[in-house]
C-alpha positions in Angstrom: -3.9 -14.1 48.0 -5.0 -16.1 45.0 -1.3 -17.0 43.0 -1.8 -17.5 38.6 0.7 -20.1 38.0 -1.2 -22.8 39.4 -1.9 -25.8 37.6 -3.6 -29.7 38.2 -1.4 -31.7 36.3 -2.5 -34.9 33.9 -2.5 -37.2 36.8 -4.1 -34.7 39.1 -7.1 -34.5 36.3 -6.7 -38.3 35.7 -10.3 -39.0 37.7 -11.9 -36.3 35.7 -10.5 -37.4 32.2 -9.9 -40.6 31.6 -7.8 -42.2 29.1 -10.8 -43.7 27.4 -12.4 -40.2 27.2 -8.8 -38.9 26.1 -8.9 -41.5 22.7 -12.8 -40.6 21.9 -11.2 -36.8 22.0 -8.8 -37.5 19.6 -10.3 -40.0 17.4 -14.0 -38.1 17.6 -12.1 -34.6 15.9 -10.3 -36.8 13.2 -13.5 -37.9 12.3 -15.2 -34.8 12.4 -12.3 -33.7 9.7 -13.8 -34.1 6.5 -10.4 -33.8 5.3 -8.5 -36.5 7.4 -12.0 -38.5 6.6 -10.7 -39.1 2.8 -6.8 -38.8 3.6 -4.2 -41.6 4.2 -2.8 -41.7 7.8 0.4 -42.4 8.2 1.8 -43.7 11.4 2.0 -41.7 14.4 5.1 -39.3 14.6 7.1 -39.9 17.6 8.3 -36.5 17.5 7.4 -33.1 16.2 9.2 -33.4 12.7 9.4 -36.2 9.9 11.1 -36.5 6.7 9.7 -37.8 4.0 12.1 -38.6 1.0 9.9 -38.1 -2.2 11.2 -39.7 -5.5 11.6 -36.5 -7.9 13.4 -38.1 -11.1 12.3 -40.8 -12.8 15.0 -43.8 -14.5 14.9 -43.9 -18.4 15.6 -46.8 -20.7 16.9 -47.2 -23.7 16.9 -49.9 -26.7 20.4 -50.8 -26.7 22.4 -50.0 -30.3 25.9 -49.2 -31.7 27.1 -53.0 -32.1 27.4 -54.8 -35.0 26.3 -57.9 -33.5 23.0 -58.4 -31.6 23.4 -57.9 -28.0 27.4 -56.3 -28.4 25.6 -52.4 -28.3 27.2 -50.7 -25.4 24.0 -50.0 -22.6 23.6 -46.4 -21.5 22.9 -45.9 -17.8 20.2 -43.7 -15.7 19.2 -43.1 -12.4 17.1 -41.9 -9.6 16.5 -38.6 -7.4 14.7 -38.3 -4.0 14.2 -35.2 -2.5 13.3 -34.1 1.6 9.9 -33.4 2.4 9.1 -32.8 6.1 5.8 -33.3 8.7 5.2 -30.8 10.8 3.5 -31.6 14.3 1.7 -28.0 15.1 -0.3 -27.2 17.7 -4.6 -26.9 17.5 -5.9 -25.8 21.0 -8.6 -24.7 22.9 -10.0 -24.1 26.4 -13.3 -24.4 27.8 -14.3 -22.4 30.8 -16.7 -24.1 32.9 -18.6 -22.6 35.9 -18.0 -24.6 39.5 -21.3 -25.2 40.4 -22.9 -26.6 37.0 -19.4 -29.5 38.1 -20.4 -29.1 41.4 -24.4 -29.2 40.5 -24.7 -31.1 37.5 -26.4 -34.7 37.4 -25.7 -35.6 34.0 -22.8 -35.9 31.9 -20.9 -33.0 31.5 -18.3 -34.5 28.9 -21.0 -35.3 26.6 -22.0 -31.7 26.7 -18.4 -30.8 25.9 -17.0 -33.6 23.6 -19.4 -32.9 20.5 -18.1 -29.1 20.8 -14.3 -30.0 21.4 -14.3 -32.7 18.0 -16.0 -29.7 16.1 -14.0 -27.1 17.1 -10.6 -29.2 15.9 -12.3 -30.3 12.7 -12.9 -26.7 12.0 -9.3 -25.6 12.2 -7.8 -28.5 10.7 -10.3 -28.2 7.2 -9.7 -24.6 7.1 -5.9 -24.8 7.1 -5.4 -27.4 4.6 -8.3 -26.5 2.1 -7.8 -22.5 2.1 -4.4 -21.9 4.2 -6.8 -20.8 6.9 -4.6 -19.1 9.7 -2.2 -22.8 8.9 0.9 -22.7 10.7 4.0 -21.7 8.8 5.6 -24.6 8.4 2.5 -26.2 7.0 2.0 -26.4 2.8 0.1 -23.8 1.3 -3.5 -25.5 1.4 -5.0 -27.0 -1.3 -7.1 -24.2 -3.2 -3.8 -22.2 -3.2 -1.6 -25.4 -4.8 -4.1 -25.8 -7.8 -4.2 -22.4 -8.5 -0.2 -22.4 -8.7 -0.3 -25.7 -11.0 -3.1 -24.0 -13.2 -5.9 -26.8 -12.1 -8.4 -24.4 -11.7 -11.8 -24.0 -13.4 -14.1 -20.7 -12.9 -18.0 -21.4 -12.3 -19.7 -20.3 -14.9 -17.0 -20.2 -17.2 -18.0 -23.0 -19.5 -21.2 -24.3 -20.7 -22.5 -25.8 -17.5 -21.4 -27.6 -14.2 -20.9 -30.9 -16.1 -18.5 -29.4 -18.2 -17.0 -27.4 -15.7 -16.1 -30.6 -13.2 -16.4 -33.4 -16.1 -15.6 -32.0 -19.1 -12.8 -32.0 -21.0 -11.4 -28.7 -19.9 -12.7 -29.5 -16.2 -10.6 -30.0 -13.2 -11.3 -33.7 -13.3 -9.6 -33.4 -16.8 -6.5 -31.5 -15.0 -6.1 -33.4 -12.3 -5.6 -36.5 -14.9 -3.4 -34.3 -17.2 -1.1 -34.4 -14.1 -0.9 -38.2 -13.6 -3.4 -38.6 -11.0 -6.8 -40.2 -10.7 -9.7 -38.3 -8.5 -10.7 -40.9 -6.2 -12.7 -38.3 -4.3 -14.7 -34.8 -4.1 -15.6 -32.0 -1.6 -17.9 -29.3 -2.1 -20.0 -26.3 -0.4 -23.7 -27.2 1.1 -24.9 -25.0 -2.0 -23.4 -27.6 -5.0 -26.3 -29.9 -3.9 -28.8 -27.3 -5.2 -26.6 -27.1 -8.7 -26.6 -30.5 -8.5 -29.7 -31.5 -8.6 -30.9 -28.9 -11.1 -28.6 -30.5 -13.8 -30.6 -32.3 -16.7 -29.6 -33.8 -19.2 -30.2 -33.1 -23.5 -33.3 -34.5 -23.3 -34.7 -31.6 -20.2 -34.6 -34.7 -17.3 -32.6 -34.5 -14.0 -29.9 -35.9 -13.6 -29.8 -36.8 -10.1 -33.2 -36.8 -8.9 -35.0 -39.4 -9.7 -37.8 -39.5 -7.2 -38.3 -36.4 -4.5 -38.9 -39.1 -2.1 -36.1 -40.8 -2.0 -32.4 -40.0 -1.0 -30.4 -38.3 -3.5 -26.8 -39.5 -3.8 -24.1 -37.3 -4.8 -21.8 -38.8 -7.1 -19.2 -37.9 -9.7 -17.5 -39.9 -11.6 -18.3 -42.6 -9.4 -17.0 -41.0 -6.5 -18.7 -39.4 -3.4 -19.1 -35.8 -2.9 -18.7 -34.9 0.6 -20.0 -31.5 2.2 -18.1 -30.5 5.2 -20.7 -29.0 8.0 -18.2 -28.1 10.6 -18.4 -24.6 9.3 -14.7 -24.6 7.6 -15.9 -24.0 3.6 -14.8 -20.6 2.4 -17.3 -20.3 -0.5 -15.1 -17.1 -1.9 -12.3 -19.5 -2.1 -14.0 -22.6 -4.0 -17.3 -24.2 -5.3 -16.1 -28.1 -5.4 -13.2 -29.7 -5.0 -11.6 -32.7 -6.8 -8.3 -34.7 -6.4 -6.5 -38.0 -5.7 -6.8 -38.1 -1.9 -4.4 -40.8 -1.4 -1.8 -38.4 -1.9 -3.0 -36.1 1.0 -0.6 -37.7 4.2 -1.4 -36.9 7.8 0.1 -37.9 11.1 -1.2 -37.7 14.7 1.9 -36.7 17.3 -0.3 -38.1 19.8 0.7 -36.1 22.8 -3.0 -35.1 23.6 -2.4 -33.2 26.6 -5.5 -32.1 28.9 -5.2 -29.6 31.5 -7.0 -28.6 34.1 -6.6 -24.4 35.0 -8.3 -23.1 38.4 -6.3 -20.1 39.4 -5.8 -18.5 35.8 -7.2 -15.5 33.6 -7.8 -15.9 30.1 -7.2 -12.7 27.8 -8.4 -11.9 24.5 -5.6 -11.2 21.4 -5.6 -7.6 23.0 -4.8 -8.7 26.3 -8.3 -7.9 28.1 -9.2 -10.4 30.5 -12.3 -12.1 29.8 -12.5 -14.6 33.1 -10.5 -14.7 35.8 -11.1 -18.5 37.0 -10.1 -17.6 40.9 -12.4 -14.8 41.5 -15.3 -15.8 39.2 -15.3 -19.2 40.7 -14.5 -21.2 37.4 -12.4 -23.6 36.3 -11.4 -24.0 32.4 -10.4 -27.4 30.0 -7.3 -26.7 28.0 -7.3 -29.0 25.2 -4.3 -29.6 23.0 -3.3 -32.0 20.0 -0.4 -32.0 17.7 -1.0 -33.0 14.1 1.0 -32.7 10.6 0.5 -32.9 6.7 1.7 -32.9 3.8 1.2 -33.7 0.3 4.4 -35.3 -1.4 3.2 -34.8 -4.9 6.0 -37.2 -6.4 7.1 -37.5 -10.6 5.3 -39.0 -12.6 5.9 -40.3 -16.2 2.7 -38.4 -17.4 3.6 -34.6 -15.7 7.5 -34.8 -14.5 7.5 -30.6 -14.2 6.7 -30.1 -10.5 5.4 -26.7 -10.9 2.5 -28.2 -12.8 2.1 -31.3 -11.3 -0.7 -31.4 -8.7 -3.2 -33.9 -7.4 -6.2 -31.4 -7.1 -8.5 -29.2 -8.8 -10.6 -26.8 -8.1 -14.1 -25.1 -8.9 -13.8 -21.3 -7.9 -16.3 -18.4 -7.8 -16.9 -15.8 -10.2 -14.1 -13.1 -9.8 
């Protein structure tokens, strides 16, 4: 009688995943990230929670006066405030069911057939969480389309007189993003702001980013590169383009990249149906795991010290 609590532990699967393959796991899916991709990393969290003191007031000084000789004026005094902001190592998972004889069969490389998938599949979920609050963990910020739309660094498409205005205009997010203290080092967009892109022309009728329909085009703005995640995470009823200081977007890796290989389990959809069962169906299954954090500290700043409309990002949004 098959039993379901059966498992090959990390040195049982060391021969069929090893530690170099492990890294390229880990490393491949930041890359495939677009968000991590234009993030700072900061070091690896030896445990599943970080603080993060943030400075939120900023020291003042003054001319000194009151004296009746130079330099007797009695000096005022001032000082500092941090506050606690926290990393949260959560959880992204998956598990890939493989049939015994394609391992038993097979002639080529099977983790090259599954690596590609595994990367995507992380990028995905880690995109959609910190751009649109997709399905992010609780503990997580909201994502980054929800934070600009608190701090009122939001622009609607179509709004103004044309895209150029809209992202590099004076009332464009570039424009709010600086109003906050911050500098745009950095843009994301959908697949379909190429298109708009390229149709823009200037006063005189001529485009401004094609030059010659030969050659590549490069999408620029403001001297930055605009980046078009592919890993299937944009929600275009969400936002057009983004724009922001990147440097201020932290993440950490928690680095306990666990594989696992199952052979006498089921695996159950959200309703509790069982879609294999490994034993009888002659399968075994991947179980990939990684922990990861962000956050974005958003610290004072002399040019925006009101928090609630301070933040580092702004963002193009559909048409309501």
């Amino acid at each position: 009688m098959a039993t379901y609590d059966s498992v090959i532990s990390r040195d049982d699967a060391e021969a069929l995943i090893p530690e170099d393959v492990s890294r390229e796991i880990i490393e491949g899916a930041v890359e495939k990230s677009s968000v991590f991709e234009m993030a700072r990393r900061v070091p690896d969290m030896p445990r599943g929670k970080r603080r993060m003191p943030v400075l939120s007031m900023l020291p003042e000084a003054y001319f000194v006066s009151g004296g009746t000789d130079e330099g007797s004026g009695k000096k005022q005094t001032t000082k500092m405030a941090w506050e606690n902001k926290w990393l949260y190592a959560k959880e992204i998972a998956c598990i890939v069911p493989i049939d015994q004889t394609v391992l038993e069969d097979a002639d080529y490389d099977i983790w090259a057939q599954i690596k590609p998938g595994i990367m995507q599949a992380f990028g995905k979920v880690i995109d959609a969480a910190i751009l649109f609050s997709t399905n992010k963990p609780t503990l997580w910020p909201s994502g980054i389309t929800t934070g600009a739309a608190a701090a009122a660094n939001t622009v609607v498409i179509n709004s103004l007189a044309d895209l150029y205005e809209e992202i590099m205009g004076e009332s464009g997010i570039i424009a709010k993003v600086e109003a906050d203290g911050y500098i745009p080092d950095g843009h994301m967009a959908a697949i379909g702001i190429r298109g708009k892109l390229r149709s823009l022309r200037d006063a005189d009728g001529g485009l401004i980013y094609v030059r010659d329909m030969t050659a590549k085009t490069g999408y620029t703005v403001d001297g930055a590169t605009v980046k078009f995640p592919r890993n299937g995470c944009w929600d275009v009823t969400a936002a057009h383009f983004i724009t922001g200081d990147w440097s201020q977007l932290l993440y950490a890796m928690r680095k306990d990249i666990t594989y696992t290989v199952l052979r006498e389990a089921v695996i159950q959809d959200a309703a509790g149906n069982i879609i294999y069962n490994l034993a009888q169906q002659d399968m075994v299954a991947l179980r990939c795991v990684m922990r990861c954090a962000w956050q974005l500290p958003n610290p004072i700043n002399p040019i925006q010290e009101t928090e609630a409309s301070r933040y580092p990002f702004g963002v193009l949004t559909p048409e309501a």
